[in-house]
N, CA and C atoms as a LAMMPS dump frame, in Angstrom:
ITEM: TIMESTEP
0
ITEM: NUMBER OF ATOMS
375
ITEM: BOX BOUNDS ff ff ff
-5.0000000000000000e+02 5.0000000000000000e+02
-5.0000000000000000e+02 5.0000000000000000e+02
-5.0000000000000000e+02 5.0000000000000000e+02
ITEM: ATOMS id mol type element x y z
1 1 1 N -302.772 389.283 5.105
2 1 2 C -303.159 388.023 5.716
3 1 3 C -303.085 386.908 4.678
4 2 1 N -302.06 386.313 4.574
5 2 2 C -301.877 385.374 3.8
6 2 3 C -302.005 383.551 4.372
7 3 1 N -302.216 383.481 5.344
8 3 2 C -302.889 382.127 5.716
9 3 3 C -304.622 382.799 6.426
10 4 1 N -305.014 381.148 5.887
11 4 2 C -306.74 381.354 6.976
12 4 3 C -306.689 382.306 7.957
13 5 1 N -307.939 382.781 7.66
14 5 2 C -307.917 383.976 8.956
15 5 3 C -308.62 382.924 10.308
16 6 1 N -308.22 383.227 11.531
17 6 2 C -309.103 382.364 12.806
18 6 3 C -310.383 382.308 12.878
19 7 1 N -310.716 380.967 13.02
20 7 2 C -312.484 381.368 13
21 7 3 C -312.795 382.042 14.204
22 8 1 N -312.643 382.698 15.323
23 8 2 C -312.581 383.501 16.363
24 8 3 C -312.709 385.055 15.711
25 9 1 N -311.36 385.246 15.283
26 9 2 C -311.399 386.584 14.126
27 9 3 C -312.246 386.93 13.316
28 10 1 N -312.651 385.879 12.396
29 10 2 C -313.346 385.601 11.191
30 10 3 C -314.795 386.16 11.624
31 11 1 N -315.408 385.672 13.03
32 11 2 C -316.741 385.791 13.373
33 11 3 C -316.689 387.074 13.987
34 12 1 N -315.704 387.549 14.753
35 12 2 C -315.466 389.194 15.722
36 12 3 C -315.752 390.344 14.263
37 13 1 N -314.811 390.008 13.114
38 13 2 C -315.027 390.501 11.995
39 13 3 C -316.428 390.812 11.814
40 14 1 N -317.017 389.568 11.269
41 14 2 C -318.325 389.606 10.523
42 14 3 C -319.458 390.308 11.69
43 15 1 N -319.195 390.121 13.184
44 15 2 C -320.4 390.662 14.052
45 15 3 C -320.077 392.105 13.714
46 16 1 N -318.391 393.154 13.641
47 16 2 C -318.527 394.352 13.454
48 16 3 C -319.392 394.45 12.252
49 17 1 N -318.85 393.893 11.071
50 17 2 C -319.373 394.204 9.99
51 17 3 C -320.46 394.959 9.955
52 18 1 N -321.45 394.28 10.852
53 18 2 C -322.741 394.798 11.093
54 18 3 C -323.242 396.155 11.93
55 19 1 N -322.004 396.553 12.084
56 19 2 C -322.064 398.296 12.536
57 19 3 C -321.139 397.973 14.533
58 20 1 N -321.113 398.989 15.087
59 20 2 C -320.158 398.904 16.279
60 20 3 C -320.765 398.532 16.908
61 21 1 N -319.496 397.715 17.539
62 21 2 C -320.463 396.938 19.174
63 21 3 C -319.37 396.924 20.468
64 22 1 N -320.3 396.706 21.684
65 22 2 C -319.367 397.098 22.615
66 22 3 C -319.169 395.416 22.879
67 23 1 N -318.18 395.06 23.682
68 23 2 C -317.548 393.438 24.236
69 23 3 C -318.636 392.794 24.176
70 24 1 N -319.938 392.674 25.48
71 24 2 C -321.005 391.674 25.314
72 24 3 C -321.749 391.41 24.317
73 25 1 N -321.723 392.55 23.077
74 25 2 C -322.698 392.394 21.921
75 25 3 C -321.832 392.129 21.416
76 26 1 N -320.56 392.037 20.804
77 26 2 C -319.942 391.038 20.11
78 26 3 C -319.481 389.58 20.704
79 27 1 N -319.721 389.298 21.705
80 27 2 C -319.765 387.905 22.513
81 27 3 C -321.028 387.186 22.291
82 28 1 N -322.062 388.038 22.219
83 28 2 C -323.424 387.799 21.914
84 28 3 C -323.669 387.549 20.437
85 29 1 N -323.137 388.297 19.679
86 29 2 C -322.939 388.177 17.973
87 29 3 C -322.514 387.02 17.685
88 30 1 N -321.281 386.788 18.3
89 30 2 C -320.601 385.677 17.805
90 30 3 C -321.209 384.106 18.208
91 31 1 N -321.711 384.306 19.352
92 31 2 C -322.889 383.462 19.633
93 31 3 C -323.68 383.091 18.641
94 32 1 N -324.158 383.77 18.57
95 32 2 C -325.574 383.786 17.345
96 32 3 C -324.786 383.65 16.437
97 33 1 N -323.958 384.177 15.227
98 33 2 C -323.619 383.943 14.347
99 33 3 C -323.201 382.082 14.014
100 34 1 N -322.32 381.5 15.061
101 34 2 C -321.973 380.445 15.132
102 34 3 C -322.731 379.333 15.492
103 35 1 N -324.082 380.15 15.104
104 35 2 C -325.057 378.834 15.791
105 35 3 C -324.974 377.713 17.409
106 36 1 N -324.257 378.931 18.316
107 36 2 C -323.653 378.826 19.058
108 36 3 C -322.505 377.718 19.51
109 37 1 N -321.929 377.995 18.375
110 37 2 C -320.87 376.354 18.123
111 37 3 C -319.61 377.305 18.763
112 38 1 N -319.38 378.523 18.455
113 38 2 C -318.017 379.361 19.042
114 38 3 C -318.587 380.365 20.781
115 39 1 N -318.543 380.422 21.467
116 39 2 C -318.757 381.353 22.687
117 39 3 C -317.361 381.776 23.224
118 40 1 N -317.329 383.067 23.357
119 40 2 C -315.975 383.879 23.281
120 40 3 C -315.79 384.157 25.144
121 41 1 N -314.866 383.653 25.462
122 41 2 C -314.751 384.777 26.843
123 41 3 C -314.257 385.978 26.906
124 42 1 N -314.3 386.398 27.907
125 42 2 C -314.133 388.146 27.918
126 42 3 C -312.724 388.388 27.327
127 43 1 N -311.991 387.321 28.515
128 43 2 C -310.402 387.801 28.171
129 43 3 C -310.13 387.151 26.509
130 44 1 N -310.463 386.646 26.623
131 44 2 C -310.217 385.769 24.648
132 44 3 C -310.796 386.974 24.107
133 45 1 N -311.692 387.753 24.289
134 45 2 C -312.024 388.692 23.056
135 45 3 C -311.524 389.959 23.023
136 46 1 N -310.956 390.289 24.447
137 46 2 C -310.165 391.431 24.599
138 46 3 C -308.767 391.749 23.661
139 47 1 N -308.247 390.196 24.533
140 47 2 C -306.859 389.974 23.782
141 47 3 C -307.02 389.891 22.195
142 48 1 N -307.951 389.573 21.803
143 48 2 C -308.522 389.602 20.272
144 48 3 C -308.978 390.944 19.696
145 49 1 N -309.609 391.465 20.636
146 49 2 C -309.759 392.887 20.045
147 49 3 C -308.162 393.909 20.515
148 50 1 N -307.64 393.682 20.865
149 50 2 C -306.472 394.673 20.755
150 50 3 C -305.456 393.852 19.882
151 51 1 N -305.181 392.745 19.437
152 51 2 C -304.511 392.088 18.634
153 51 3 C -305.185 392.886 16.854
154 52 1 N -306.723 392.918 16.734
155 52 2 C -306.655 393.811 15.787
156 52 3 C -306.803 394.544 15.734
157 53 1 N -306.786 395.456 16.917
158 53 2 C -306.862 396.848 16.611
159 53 3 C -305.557 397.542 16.069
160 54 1 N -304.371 396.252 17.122
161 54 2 C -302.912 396.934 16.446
162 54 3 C -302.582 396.311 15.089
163 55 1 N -303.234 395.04 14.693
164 55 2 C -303.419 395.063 12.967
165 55 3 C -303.966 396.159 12.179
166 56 1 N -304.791 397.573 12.633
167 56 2 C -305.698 398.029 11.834
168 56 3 C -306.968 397.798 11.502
169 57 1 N -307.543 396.298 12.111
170 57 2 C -308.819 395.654 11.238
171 57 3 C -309.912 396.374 11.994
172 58 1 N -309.548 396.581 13.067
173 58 2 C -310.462 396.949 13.373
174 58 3 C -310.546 398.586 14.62
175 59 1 N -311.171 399.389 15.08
176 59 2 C -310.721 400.773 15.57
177 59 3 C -311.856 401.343 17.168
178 60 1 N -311.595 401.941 17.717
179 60 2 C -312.24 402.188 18.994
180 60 3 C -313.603 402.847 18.151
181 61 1 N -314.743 403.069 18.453
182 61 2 C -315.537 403.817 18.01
183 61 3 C -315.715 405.124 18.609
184 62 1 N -316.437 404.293 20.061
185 62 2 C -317.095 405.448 21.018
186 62 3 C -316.824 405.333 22.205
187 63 1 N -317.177 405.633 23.216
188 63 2 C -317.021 405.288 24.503
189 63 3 C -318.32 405.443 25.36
190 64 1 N -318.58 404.81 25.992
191 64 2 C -320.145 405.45 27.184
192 64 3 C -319.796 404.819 28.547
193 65 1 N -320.764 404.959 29.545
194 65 2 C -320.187 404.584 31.002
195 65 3 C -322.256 404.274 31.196
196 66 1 N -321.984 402.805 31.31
197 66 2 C -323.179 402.226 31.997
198 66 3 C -323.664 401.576 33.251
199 67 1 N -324.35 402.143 33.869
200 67 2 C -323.985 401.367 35.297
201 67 3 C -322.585 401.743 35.811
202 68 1 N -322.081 402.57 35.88
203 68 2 C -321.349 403.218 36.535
204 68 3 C -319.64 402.66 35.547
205 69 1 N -320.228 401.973 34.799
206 69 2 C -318.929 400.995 34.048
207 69 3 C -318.591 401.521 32.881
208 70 1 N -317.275 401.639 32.191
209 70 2 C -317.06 401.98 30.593
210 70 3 C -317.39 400.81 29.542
211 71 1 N -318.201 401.159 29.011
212 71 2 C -318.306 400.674 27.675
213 71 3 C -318.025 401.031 26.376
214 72 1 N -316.966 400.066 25.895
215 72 2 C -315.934 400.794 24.556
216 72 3 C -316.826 399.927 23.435
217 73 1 N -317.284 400.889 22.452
218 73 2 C -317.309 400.296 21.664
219 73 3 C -316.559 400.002 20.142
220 74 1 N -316.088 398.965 19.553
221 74 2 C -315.262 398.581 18.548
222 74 3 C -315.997 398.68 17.723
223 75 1 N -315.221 399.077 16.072
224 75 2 C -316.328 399.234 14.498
225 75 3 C -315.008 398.919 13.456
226 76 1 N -315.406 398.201 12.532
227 76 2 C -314.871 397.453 11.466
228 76 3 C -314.122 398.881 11.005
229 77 1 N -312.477 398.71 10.655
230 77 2 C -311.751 399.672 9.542
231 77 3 C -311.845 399.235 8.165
232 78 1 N -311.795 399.691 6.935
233 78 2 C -311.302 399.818 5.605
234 78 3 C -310.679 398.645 5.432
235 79 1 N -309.796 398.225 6.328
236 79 2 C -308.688 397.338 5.871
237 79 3 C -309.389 396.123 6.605
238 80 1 N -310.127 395.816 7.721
239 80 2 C -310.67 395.15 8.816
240 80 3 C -311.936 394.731 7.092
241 81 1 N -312.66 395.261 6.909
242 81 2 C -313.455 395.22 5.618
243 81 3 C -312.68 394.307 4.602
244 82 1 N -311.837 394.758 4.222
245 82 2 C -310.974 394.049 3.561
246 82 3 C -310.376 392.924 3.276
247 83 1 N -310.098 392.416 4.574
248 83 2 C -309.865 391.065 5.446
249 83 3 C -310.591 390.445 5.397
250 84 1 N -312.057 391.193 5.44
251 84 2 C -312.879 389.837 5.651
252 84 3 C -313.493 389.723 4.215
253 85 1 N -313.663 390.925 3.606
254 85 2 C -313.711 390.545 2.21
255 85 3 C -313.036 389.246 1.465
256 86 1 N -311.89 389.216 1.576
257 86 2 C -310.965 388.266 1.324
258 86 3 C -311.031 386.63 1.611
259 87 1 N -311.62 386.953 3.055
260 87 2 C -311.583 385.643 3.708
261 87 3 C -313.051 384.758 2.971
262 88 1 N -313.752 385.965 2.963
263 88 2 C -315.253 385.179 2.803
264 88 3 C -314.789 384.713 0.96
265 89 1 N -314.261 385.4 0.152
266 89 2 C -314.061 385.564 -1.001
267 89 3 C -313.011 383.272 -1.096
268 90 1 N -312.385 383.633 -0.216
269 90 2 C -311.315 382.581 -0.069
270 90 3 C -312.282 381.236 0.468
271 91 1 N -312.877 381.651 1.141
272 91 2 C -313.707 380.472 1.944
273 91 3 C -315.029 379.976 0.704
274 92 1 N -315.682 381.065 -0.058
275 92 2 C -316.748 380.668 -1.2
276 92 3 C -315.61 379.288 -2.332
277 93 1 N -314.781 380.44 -3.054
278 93 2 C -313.303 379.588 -3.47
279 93 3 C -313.389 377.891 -3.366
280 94 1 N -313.401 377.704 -1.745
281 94 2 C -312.932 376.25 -1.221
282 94 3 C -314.42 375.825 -1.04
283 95 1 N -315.147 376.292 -0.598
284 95 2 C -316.656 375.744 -0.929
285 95 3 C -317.357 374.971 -2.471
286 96 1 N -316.942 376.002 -3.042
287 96 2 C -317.608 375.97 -4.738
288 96 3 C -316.475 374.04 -4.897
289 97 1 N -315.598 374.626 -4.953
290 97 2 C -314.383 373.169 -4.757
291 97 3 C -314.72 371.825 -4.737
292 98 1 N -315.408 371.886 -3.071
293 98 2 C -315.657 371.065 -2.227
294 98 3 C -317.456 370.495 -2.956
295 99 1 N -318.113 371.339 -3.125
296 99 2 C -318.946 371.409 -3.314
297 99 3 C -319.45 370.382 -5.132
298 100 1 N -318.228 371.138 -6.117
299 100 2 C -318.278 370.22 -6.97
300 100 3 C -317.96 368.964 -6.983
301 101 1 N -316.598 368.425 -6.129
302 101 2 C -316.157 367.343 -5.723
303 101 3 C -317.384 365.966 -4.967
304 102 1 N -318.076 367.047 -3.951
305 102 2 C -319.027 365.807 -3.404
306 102 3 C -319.759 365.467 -4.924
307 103 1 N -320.082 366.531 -5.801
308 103 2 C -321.59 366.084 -6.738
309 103 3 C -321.041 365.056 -7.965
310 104 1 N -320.048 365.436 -7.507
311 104 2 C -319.058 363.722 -8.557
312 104 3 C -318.634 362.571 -7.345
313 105 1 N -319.203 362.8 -6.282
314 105 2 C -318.407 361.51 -5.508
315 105 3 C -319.558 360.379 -5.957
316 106 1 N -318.818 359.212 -6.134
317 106 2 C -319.715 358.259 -6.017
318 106 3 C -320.379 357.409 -4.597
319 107 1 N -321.805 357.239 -4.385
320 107 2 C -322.613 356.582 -3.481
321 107 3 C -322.817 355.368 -3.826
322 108 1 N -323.078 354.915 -2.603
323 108 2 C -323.406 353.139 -2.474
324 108 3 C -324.459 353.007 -3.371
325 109 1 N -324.405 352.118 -3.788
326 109 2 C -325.427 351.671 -5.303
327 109 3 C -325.546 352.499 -6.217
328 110 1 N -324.143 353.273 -6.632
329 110 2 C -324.019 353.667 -7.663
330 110 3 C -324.636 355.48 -7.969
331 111 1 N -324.095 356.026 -9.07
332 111 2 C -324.742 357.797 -8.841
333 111 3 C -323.673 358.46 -7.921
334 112 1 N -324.321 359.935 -8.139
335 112 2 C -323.096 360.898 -7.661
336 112 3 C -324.53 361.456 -6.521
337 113 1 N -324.428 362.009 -5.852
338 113 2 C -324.75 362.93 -5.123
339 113 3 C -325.051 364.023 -4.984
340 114 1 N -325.72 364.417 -6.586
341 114 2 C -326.179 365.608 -6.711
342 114 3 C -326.777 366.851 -5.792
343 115 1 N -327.63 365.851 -4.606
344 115 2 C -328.116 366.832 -3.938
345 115 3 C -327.665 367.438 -2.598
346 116 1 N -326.343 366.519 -2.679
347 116 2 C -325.536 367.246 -1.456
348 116 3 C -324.967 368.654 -2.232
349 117 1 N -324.812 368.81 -3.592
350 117 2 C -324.391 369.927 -3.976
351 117 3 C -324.722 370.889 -3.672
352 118 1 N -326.32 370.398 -4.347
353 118 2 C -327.571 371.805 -4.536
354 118 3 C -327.336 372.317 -3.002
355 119 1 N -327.253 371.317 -2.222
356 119 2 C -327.521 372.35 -0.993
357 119 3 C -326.393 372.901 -0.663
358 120 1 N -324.787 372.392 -0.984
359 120 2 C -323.748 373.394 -0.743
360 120 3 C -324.391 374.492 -1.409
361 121 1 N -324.514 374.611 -2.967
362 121 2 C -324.592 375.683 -4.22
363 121 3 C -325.825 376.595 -3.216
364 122 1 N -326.39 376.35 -2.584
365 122 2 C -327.786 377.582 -1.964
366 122 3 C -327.141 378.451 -0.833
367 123 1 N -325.885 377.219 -0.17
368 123 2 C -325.861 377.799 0.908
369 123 3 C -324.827 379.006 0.741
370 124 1 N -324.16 379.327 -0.729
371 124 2 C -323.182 380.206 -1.111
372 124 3 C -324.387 381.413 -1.552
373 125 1 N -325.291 381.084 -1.722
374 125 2 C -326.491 382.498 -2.583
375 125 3 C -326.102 383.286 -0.912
């Protein structure tokens, strides 16, 4: 993966990360994760989950039948790990960046903006 990974991907990623989930709990993850700024539909996450499953990133787990319905659940691969290793690794990268840049920008009446830093610099801990 040599360009940005999708922030769609990026968040399906990080909800497996957190152990297997079936479609609504990663619709629900990604919810929550995004401070509900991203909400996934079914078919957007389907087509997303078989787009990486045939990348590798990610693999079927289990299967169960609830309410008379199948529920598949999906779990992060090695390489799916990897990816997002990368991404988060790539995204700190352009943060730290961005982050030094504001604490040298100059403000109206003079001074840099130190404390827009500090709070990038916490939000990387």
């Amino acid at each position: 993966m040599g360009n940005a990974m999708q922030e769609p991907t990026f968040l399906i990623l990080t909800a497996l990360a957190d152990g297997a989930q079936h479609g609504y709990g990663i619709i629900s993850d990604v919810e929550r994760i995004s401070a509900g700024r991203t909400r996934l539909r079914a078919g957007t996450l389907y087509a997303a989950l078989d787009r990486l499953q045939a990348e590798g990133l990610i693999a079927p787990d289990r299967e169960e039948v609830v309410d008379g319905r199948l529920r598949r659940y999906y779990r992060l691969t090695e390489d799916g790990a990897a990816a997002l290793a990368a991404e988060v690794d790539a995204l700190r990268r352009r943060t730290e960046v961005a982050a030094r840049r504001l604490a040298a920008f100059p403000r109206r009446g003079g001074g840099t903006a130190p404390a827009f830093a500090a709070h990038f610099q916490r939000g990387l801990r």
